[in-house]
C-alpha positions in Angstrom: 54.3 -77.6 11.5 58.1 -76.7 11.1 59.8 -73.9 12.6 59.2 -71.4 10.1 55.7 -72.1 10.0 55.4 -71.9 13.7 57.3 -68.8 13.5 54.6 -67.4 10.9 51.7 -68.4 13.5 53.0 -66.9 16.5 53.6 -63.7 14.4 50.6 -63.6 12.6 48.8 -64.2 16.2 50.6 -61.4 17.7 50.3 -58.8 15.2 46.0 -59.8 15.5 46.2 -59.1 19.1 48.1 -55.5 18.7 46.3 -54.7 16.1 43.3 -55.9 16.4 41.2 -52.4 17.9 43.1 -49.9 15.7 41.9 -52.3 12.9 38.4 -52.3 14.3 38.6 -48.8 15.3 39.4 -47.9 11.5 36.6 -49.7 10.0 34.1 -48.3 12.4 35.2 -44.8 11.7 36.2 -45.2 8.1 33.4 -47.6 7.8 32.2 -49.5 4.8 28.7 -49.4 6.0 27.3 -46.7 3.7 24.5 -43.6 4.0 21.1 -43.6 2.2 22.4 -40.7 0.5 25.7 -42.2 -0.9 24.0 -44.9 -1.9 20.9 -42.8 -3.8 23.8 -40.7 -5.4 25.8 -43.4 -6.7 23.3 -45.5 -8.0 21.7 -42.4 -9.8 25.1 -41.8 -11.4 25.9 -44.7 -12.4 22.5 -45.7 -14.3 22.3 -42.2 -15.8 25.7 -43.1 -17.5 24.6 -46.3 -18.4 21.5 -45.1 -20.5 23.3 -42.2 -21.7 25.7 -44.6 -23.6 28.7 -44.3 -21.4 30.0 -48.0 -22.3 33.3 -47.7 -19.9 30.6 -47.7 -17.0 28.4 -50.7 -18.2 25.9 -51.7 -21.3 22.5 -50.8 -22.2 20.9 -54.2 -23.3 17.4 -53.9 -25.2 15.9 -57.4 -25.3 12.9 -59.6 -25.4 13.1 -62.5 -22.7 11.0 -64.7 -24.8 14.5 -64.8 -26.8 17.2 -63.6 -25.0 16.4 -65.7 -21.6 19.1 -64.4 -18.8 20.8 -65.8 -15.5 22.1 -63.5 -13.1 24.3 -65.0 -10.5 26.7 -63.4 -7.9 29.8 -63.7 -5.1 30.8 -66.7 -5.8 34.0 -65.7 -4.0 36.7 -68.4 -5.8 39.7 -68.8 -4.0 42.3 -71.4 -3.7 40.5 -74.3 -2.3 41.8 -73.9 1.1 40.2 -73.7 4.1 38.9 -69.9 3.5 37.8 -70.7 0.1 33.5 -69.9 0.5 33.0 -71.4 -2.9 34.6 -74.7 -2.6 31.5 -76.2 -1.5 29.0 -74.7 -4.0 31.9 -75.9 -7.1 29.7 -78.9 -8.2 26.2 -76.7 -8.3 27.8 -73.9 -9.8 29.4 -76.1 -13.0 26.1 -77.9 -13.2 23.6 -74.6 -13.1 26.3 -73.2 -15.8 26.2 -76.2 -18.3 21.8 -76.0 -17.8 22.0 -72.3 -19.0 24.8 -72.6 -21.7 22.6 -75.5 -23.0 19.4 -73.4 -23.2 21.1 -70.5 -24.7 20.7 -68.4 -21.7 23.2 -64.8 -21.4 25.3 -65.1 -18.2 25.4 -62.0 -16.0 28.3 -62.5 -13.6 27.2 -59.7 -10.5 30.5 -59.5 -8.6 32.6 -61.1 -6.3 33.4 -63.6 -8.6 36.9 -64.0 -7.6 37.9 -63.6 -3.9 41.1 -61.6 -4.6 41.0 -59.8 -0.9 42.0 -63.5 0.5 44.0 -64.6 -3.0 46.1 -63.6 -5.9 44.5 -63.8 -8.8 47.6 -66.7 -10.3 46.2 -68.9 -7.3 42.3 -68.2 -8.2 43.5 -68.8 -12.1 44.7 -72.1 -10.8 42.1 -73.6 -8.8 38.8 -73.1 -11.0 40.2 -73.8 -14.3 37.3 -75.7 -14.5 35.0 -72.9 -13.7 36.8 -70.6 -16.3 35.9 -73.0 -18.8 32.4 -73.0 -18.2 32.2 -69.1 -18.2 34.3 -69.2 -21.2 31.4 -70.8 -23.3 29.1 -67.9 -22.8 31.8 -65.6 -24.1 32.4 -67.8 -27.0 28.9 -67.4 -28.0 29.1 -63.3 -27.2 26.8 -63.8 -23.8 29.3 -63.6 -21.4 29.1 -60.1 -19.3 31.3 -59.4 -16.1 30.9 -56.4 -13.5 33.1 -56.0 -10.6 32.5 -55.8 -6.8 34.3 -54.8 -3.7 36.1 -58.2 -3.3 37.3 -58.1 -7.0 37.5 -54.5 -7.3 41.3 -55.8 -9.0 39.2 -56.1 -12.4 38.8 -52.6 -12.2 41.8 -51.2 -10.7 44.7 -53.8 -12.1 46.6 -52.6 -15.1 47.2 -56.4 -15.8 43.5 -57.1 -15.4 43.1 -57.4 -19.6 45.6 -59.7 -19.7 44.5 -62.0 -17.1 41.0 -62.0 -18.6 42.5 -62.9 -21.6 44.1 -66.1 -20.1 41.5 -66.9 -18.6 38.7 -67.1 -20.8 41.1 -66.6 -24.6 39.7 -63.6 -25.4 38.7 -60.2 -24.5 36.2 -59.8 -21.9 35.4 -56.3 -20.6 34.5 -55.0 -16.8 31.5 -52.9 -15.8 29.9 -51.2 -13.3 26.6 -52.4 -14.6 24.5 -53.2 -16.9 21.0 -52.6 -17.7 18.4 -54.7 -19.5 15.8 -52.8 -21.2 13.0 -55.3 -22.0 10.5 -54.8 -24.4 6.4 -55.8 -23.4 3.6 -55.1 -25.1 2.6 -52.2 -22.5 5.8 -50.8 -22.0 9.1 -51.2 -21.6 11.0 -51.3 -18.3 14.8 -51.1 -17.0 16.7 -53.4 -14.9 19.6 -52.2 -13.9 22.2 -54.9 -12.6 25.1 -54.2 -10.2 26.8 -55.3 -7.7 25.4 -53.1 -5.3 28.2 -52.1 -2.9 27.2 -48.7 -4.5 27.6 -45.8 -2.0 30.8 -47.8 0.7 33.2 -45.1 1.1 35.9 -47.5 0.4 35.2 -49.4 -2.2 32.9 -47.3 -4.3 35.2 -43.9 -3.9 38.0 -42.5 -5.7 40.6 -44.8 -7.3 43.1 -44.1 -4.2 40.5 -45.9 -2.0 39.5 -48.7 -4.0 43.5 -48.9 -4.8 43.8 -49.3 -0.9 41.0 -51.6 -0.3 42.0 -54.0 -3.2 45.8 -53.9 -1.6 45.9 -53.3 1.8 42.9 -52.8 3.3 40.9 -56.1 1.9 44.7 -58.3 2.7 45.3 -56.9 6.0 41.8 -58.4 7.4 42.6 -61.7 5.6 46.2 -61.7 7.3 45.0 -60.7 10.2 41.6 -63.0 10.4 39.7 -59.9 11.7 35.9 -59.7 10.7 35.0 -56.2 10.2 31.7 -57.0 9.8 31.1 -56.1 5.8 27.5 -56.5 4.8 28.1 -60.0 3.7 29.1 -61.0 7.3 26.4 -59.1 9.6 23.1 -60.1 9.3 21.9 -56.8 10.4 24.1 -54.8 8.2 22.7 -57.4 5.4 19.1 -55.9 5.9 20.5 -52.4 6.4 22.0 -52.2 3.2 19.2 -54.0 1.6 16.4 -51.9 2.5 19.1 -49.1 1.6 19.0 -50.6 -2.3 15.2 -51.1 -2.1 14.4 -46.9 -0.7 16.3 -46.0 -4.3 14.5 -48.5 -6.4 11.1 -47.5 -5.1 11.6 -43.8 -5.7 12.3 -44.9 -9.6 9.6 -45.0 -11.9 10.1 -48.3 -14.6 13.2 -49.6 -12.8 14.0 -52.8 -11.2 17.0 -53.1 -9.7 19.4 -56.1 -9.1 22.1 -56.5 -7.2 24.0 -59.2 -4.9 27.2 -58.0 -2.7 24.6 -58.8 0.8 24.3 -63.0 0.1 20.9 -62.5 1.1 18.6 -63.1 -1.8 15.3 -60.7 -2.1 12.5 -61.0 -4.6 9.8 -58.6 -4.7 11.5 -56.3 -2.7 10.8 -59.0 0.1 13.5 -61.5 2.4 12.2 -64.8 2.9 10.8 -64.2 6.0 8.9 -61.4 5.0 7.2 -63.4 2.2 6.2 -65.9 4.9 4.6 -63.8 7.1 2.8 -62.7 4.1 2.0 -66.1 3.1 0.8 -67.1 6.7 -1.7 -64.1 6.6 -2.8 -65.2 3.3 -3.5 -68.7 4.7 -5.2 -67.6 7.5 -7.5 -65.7 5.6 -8.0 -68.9 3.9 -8.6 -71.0 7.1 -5.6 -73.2 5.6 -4.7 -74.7 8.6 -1.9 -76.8 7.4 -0.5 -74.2 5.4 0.0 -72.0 8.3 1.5 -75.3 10.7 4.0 -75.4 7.7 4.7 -71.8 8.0 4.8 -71.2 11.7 7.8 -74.4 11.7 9.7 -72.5 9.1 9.6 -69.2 10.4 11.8 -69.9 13.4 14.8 -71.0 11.3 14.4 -67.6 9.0 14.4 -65.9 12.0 18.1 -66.5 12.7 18.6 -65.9 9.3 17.2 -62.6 8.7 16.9 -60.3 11.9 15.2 -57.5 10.4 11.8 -57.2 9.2 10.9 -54.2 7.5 7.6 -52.7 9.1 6.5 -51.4 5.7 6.9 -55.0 4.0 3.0 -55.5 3.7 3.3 -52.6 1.5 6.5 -52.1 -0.7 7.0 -51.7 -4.5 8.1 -54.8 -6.0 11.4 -52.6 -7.4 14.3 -55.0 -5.7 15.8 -58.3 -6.1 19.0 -59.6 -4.9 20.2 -62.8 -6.0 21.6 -63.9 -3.2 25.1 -66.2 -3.7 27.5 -68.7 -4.7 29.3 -69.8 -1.8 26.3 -71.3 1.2 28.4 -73.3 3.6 25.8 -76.2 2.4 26.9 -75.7 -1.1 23.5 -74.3 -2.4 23.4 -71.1 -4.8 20.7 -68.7 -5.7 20.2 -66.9 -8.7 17.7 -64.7 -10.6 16.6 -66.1 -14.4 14.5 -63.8 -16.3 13.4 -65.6 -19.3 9.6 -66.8 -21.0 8.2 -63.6 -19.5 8.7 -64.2 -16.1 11.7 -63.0 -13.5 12.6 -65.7 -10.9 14.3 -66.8 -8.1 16.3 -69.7 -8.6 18.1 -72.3 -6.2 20.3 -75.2 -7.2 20.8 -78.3 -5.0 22.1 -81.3 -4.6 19.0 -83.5 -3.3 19.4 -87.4 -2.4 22.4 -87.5 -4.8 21.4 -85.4 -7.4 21.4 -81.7 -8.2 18.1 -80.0 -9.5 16.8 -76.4 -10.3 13.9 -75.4 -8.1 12.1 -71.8 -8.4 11.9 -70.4 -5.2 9.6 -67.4 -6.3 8.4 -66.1 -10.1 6.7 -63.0 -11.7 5.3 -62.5 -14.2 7.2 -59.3 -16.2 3.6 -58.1 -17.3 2.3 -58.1 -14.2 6.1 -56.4 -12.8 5.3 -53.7 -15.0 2.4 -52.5 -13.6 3.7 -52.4 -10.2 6.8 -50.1 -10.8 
């Protein structure tokens, strides 16, 4: 290191250690952790718009999946492909899960925290996944490209500029939203999912444009700079949950609404983590007297654990109204998704296994059946 790079470190380090409990202090009185009834309000507000027609908030979509097959995929978090950079890992998956669904004609619903620009400027990002860009830019060349913005790219929203780096990115326009919601057509009735990123009701990031000015700015780049985890949802397992089951009390009071969102990293299908499917699962096999079902499950459900420290103690008994499609950016390079296409909504995971990298559904619905439960 030469001297003005050791003089950089020792300030950098110094200005962490003054600053670090006013910093922590701030966040845990101005926190980002939101209340049920932020959250209920927001979401409300923002799907009301949506359905009224308000197309500066986000699209109303009326579609068959049978031919208009969808992926949803979220926080991919690009950087610079330095040692911050979450999605460096998950590049290869990502490019490959995006050349499947541009192949089968699927629409690409990008959820948010797409670009990490709290850690990057957006020339860096623009840089480094050229590649990715390109891959993105084939859904918009065929009109099935849409992009809604989240806390850590809350630039799309705020940046006067943000048009014009669109435009370089992908050569053309592409607009921002809040949302979007998918109203699909079955032979009973329809219903409404209602995509977003889902950091709906943070008193930072989803409040007036002063404070998402100063968390795009100053807030988001003086954590970064400082290296000080203020424990956003993304980065505390129990805040994860918390803000899940937030999402999940709003869906349930809705009647013929599913809602999707990411923003957590923690995917959720049915309303239900991984774990709490297992324990469902293992009381299903018991039932059964499916001995080696449940030896499977019982080896499993220790590694979730540490994954998921909540369990909801309603779980045997909530309405299938919430999905979270978990991430881009797994240290091990996987990503999660949810696909809703031939009738059914799924989970989705791409890996690489023994060399090669392959789709595998984690968890499916049928929309029919969906419908009656909402």
């Amino acid at each position: 290191m030469n001297f003005f790079g050791s003089v950089y470190s020792h300030f950098r380090s110094l200005l962490t250690f003054l600053l670090r409990k006013p910093v922590n202090w701030m966040a845990s009185r101005f926190t980002s952790f939101p209340k049920q009834e932020r959250v209920d309000a927001s979401l409300t507000e923002l799907y009301t718009e949506i359905v009224k027609g308000n197309e500066k908030k986000g699209k109303l979509i009326e579609f068959t999946p049978s031919n208009l097959p969808v992926i949803i995929f979220s926080d991919q978090h690009k950087g610079a492909r330095d040692g911050s950079d979450d999605f460096r890992m998950a590049e290869e998956n990502f490019i490959h899960a995006l050349e499947y669904y541009n192949q089968h004609n699927y629409y690409y619903i990008n959820l948010g925290d797409s670009e990490e620009l709290w850690e990057n400027n957006i020339l860096s990002v623009i840089k480094y996944n050229a590649s990715v860009f390109e891959k993105e830019k084939q859904f918009a060349d065929r009109n099935a490209f849409y992009k809604i913005y989240g806390n850590h790219d809350l630039f799309w929203d705020n940046d006067p500029f943000s048009s014009f780096y669109l435009k370089k990115m992908y050569g053309q326009k592409v607009d921002i939203y809040s949302g979007i919601v998918l109203r699909i057509k079955l032979p009973e009735r329809n219903i409404d999912i209602f995509c977003t990123h889902g950091h709906q009701g943070d008193a930072q990031s989803d409040g007036n444009a002063f404070s998402k000015w100063f968390v795009s700015y100053i807030w988001g780049p003086l954590q970064s700079f400082l290296r000080i985890n203020t424990n956003t949802p993304a980065t505390s397992d129990d805040r994860k949950s918390v803000h899940n089951e937030f999402m999940y009390e709003w869906s349930a009071r809705q009647n013929n609404i599913v809602l999707i969102t990411g923003h957590t990293h923690q995917p959720v299908f049915n309303s239900l983590t991984h774990l709490e499917r297992l324990y469902l699962h293992r009381e299903e096999a018991e039932i059964k007297g499916d001995a080696e079902t449940i030896k499977k499950i019982e080896q499993e459900i220790p590694r979730r654990k540490r994954e998921y420290d909540r369990v909801n103690i309603q779980f045997r008994k909530m309405k299938p109204a919430y999905f979270n499609s978990g991430c881009c950016c797994y240290l091990d390079g996987n990503i999660t998704g949810i696909e809703i296409s031939d009738g059914y909504i799924r989970l989705i995971k791409w890996s690489k296994v023994d060399g090669s990298i392959k789709r595998v559904v984690a968890e499916e619905e049928k929309l029919t059946i969906l419908s009656t439960l909402i």
